[in-house]
PAFI-221002 format. One record per residue: residue number from 1; residue in one letter; chain; x negated, y negated, z of N, C-alpha, C, O, CB in turn. Coordinates in Angstrom, 3 decimals. Glycine has a CB too. Layout:
% PAFI-221002
+-----+-----+-------+----------+----------+----------+----------+----------+----------+----------+----------+----------+----------+----------+----------+----------+----------+----------+
!   n ! res ! chain !   n_east !  n_north !     n_up !  ca_east ! ca_north !    ca_up !   c_east !  c_north !     c_up !   o_east !  o_north !     o_up !  cb_east ! cb_north !    cb_up !
+-----+-----+-------+----------+----------+----------+----------+----------+----------+----------+----------+----------+----------+----------+----------+----------+----------+----------+
! NUM !   A !     A !        X !        Y !        Z !        X !        Y !        Z !        X !        Y !        Z !        X !        Y !        Z !        X !        Y !        Z !
...
+-----+-----+-------+----------+----------+----------+----------+----------+----------+----------+----------+----------+----------+----------+----------+----------+----------+----------+
***
This chain:
% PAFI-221002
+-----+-----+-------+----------+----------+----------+----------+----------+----------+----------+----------+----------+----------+----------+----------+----------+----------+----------+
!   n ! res ! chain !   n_east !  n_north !     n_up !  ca_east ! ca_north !    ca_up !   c_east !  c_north !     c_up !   o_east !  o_north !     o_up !  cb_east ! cb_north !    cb_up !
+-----+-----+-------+----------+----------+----------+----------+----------+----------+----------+----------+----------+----------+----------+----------+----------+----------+----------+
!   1 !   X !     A !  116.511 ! -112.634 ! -132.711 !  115.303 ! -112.952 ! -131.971 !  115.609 ! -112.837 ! -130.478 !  116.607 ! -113.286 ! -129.914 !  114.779 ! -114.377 ! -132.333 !
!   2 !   X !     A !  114.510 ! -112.110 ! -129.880 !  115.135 ! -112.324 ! -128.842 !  114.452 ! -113.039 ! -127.693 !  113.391 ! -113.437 ! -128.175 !  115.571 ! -111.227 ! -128.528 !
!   3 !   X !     A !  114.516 ! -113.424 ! -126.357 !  114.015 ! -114.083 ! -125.008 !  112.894 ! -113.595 ! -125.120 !  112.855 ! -112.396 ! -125.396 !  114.678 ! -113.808 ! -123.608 !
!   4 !   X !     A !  111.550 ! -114.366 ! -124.941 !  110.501 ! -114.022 ! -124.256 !  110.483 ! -114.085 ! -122.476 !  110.659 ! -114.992 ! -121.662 !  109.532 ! -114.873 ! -124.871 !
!   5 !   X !     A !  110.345 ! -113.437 ! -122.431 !  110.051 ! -113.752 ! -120.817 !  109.115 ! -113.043 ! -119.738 !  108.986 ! -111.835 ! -119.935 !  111.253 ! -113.618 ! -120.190 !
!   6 !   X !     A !  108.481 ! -113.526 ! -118.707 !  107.735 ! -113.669 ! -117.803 !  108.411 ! -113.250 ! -116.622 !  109.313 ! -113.988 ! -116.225 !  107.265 ! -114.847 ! -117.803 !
!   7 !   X !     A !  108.083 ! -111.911 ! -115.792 !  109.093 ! -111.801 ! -114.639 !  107.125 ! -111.183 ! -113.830 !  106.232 ! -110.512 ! -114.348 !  111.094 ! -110.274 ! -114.910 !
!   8 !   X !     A !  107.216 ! -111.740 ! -112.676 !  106.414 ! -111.537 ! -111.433 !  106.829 ! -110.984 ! -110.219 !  107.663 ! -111.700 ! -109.665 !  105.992 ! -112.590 ! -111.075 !
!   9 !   X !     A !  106.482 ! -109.733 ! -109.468 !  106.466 ! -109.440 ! -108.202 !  106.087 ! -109.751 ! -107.456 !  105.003 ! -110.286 ! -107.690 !  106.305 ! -108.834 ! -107.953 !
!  10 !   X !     A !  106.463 ! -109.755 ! -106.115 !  104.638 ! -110.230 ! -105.246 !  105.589 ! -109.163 ! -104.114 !  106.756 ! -109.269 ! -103.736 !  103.940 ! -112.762 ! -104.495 !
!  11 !   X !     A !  104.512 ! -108.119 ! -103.788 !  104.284 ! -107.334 ! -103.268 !  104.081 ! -107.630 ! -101.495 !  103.135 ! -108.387 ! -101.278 !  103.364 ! -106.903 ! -104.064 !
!  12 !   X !     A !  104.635 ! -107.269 ! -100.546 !  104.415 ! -107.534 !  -99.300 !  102.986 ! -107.493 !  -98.771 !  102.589 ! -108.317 !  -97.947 !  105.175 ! -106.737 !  -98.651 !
!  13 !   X !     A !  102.016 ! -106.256 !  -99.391 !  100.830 ! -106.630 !  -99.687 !   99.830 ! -106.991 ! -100.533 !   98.679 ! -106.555 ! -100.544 !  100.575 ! -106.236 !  -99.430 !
!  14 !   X !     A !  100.469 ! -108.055 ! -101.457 !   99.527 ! -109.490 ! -101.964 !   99.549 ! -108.646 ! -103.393 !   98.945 ! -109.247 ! -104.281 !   97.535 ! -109.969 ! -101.036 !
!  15 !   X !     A !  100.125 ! -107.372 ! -103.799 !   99.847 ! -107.260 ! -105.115 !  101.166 ! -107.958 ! -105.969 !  102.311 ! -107.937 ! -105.516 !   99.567 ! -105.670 ! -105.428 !
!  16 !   X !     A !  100.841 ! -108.509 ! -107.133 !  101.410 ! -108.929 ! -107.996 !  101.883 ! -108.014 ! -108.941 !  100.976 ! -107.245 ! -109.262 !  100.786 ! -109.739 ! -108.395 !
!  17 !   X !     A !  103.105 ! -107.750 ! -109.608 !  103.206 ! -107.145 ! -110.316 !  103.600 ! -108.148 ! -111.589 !  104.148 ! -109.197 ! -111.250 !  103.913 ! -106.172 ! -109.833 !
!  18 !   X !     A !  103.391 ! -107.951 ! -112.960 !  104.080 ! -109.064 ! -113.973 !  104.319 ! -107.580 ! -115.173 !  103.784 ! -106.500 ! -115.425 !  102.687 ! -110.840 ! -114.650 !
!  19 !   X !     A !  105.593 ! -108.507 ! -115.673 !  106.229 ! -107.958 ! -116.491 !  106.475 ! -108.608 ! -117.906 !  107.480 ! -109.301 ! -117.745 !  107.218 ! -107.702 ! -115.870 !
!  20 !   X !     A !  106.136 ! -108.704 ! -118.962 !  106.331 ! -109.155 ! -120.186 !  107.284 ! -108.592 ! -120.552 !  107.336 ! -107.374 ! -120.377 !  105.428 ! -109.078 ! -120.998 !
!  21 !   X !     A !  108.354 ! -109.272 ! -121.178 !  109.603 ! -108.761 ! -122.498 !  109.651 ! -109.796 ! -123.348 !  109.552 ! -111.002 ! -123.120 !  111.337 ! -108.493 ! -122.019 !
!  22 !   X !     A !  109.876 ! -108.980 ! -124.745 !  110.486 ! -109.901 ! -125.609 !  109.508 ! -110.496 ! -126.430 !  109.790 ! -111.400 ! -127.217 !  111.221 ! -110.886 ! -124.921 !
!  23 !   X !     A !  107.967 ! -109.875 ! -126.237 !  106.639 ! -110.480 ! -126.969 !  106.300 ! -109.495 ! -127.536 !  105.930 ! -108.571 ! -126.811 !  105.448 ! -111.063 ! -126.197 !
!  24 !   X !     A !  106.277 ! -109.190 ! -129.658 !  105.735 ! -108.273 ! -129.301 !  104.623 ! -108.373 ! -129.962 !  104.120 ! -109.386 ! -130.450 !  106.361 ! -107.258 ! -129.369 !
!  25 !   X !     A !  104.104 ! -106.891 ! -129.969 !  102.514 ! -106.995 ! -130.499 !  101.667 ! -107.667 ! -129.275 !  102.149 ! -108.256 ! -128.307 !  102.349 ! -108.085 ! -132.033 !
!  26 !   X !     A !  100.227 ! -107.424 ! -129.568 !   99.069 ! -107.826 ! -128.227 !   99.340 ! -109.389 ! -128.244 !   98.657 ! -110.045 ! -127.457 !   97.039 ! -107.409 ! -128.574 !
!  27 !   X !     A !  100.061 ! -109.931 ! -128.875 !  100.089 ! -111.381 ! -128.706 !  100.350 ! -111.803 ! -126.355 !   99.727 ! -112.668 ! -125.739 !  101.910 ! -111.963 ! -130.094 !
!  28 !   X !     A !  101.249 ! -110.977 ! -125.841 !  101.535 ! -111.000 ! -124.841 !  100.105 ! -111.636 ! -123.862 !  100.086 ! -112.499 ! -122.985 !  102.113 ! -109.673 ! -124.678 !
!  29 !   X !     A !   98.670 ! -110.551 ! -124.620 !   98.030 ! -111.267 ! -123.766 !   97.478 ! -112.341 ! -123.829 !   96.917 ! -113.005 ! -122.957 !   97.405 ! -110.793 ! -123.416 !
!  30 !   X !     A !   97.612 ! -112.485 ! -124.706 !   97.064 ! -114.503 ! -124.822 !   98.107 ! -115.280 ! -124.076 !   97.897 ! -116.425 ! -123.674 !   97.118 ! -115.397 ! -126.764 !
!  31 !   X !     A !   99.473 ! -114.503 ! -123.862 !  100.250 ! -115.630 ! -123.189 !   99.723 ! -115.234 ! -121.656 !   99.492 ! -116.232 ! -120.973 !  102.139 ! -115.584 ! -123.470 !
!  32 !   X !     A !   99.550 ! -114.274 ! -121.159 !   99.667 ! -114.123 ! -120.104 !   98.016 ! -114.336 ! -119.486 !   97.802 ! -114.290 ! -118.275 !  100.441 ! -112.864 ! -119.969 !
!  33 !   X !     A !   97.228 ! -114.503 ! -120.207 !   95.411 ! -114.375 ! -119.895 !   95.524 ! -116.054 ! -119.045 !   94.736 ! -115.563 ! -118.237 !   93.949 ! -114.315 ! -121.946 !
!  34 !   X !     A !   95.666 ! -116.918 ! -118.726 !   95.428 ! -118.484 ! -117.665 !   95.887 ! -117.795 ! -116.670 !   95.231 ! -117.565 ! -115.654 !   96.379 ! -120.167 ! -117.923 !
!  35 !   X !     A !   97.443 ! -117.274 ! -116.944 !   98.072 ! -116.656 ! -115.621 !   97.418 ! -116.034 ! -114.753 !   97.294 ! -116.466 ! -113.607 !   98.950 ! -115.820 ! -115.803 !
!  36 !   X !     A !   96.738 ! -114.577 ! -115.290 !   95.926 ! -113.485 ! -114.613 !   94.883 ! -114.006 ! -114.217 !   94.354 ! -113.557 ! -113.200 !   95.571 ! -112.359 ! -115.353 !
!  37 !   X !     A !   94.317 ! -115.078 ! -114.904 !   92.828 ! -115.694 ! -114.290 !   93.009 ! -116.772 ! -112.816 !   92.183 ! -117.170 ! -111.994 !   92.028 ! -116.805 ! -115.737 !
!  38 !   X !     A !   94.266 ! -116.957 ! -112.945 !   94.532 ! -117.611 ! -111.693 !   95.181 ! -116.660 ! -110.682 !   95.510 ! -116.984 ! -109.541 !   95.412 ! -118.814 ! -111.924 !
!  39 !   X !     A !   95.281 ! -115.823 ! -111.063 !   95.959 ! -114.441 ! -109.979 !   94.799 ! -113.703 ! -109.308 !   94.756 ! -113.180 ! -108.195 !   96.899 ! -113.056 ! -110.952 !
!  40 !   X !     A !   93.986 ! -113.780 ! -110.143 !   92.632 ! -112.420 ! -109.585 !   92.580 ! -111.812 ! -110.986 !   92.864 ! -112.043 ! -112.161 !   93.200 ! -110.854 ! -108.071 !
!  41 !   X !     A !   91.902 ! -110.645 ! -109.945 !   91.207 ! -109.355 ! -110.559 !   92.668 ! -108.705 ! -110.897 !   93.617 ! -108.589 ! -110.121 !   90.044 ! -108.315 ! -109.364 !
!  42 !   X !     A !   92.571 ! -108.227 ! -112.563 !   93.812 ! -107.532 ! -112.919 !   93.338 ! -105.739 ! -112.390 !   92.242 ! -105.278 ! -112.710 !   94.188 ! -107.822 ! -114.897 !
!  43 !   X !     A !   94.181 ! -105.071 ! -111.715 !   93.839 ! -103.719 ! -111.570 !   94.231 ! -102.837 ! -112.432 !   93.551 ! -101.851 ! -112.715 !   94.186 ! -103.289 ! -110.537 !
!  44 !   X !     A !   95.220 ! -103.062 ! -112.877 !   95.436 ! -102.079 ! -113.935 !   96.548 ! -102.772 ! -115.159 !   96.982 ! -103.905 ! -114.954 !   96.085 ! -100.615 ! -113.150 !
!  45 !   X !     A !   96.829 ! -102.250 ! -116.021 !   97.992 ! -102.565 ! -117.690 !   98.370 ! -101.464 ! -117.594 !   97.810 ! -100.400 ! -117.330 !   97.394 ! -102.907 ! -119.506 !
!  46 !   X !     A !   99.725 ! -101.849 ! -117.903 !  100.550 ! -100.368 ! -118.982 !  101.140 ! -101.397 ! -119.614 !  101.690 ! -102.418 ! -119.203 !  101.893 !  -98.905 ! -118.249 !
!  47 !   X !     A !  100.820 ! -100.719 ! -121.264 !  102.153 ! -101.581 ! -122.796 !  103.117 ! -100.871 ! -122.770 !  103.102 !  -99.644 ! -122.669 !  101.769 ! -101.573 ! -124.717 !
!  48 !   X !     A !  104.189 ! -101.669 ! -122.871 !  105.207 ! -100.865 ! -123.136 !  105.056 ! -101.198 ! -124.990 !  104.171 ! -101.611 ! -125.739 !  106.786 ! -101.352 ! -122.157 !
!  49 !   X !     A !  106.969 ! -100.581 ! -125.168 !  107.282 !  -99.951 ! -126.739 !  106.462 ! -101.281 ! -127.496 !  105.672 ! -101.206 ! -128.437 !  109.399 !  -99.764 ! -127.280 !
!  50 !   X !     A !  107.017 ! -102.775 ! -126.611 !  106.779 ! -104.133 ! -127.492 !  105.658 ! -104.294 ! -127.704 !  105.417 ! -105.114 ! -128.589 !  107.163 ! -105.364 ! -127.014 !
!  51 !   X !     A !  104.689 ! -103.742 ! -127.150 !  103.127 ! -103.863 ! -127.324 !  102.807 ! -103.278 ! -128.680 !  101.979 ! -103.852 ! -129.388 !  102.258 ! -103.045 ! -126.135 !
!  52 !   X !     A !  103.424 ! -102.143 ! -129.101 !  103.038 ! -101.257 ! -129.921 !  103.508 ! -101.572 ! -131.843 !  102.995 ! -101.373 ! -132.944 !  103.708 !  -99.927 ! -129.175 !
!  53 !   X !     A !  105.152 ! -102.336 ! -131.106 !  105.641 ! -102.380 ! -132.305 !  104.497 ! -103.466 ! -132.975 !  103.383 ! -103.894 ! -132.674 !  107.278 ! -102.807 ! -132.287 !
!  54 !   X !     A !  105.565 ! -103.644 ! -134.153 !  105.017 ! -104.679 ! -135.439 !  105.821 ! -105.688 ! -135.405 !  106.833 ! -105.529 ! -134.723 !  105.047 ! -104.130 ! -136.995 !
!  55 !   X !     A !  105.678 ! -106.727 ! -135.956 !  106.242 ! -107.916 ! -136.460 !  106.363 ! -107.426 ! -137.868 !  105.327 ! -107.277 ! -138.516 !  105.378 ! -109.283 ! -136.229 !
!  56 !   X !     A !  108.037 ! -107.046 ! -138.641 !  108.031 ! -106.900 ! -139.577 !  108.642 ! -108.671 ! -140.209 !  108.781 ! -109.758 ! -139.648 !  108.715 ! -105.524 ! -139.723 !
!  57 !   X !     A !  108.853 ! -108.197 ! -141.541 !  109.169 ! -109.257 ! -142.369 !  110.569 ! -108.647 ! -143.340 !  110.537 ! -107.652 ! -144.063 !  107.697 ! -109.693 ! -143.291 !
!  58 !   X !     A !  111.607 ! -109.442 ! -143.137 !  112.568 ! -108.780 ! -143.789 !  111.986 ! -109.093 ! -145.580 !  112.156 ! -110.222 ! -146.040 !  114.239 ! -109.458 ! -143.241 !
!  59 !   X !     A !  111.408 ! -108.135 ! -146.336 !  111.723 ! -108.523 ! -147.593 !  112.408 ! -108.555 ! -148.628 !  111.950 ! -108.741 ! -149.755 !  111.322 ! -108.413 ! -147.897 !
!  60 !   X !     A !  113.910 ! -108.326 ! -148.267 !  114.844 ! -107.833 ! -149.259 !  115.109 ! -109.781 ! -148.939 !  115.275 ! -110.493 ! -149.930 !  116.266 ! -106.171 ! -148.860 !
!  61 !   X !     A !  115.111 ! -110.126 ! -148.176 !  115.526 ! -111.554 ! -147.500 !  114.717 ! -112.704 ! -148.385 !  115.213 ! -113.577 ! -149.098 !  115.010 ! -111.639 ! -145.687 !
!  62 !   X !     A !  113.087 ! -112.387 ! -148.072 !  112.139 ! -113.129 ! -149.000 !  112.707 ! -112.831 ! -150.643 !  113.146 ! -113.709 ! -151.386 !  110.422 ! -112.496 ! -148.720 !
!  63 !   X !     A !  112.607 ! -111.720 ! -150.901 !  112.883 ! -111.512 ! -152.429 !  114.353 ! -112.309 ! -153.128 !  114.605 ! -112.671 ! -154.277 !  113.039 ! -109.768 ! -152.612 !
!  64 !   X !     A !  114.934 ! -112.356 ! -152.177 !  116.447 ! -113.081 ! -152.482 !  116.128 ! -114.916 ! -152.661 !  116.556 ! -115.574 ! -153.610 !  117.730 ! -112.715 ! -150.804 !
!  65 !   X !     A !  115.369 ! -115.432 ! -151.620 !  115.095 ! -116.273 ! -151.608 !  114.193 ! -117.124 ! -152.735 !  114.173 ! -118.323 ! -153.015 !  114.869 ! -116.105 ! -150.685 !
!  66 !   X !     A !  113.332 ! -115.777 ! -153.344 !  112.299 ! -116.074 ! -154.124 !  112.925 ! -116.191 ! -155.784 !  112.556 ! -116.960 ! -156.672 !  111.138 ! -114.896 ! -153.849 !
!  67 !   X !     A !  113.613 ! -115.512 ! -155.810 !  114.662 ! -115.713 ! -156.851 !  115.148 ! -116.803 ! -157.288 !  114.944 ! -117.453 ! -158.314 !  115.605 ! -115.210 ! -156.596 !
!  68 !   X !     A !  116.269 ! -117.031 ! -155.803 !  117.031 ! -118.642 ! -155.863 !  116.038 ! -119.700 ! -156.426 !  116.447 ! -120.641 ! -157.106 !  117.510 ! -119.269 ! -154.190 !
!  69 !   X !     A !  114.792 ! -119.532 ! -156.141 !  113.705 ! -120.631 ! -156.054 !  113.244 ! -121.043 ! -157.843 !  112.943 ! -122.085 ! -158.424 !  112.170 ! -119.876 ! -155.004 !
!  70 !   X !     A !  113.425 ! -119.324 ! -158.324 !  112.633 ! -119.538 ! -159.849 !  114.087 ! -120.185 ! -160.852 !  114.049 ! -120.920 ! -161.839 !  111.848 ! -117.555 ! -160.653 !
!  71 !   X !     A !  115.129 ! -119.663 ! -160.240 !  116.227 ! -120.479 ! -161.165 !  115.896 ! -121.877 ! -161.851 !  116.747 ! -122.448 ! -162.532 !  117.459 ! -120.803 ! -160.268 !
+-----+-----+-------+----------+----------+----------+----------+----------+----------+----------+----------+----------+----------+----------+----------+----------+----------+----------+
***
């Protein structure tokens, strides 16, 4: 698992830049939507890779587990 984290610029002229890692899937913007509403007007997004991926589920992991369980 790894760090979520929150990194911010502030620009000599007043623009903000923010950076998400470590969130993935659109979940990022629910973390980051109070933030931006107290920043202003957002001008622009780019997602990176973490936006795109998935939240998988190991199931060779569940299936092992599910086993132990029916013993």
């Amino acid at each position: 698992m790894s760090m979520e984290t929150l990194e911010f610029i502030i620009h000599p002229d007043g623009r903000v830049e923010e950076k998400v890692t470590g969130i993935i899937g659109n979940s990022c913007q629910e973390v980051t939507a109070t933030i931006e509403a107290q920043l202003g007007r957002v001008v622009s997004t780019e997602q990176t890779s973490e936006y795109f991926a998935q939240n998988t589920i190991d199931s060779t992991t569940n299936q092992t587990q599910a086993a132990k369980n029916s013993w």
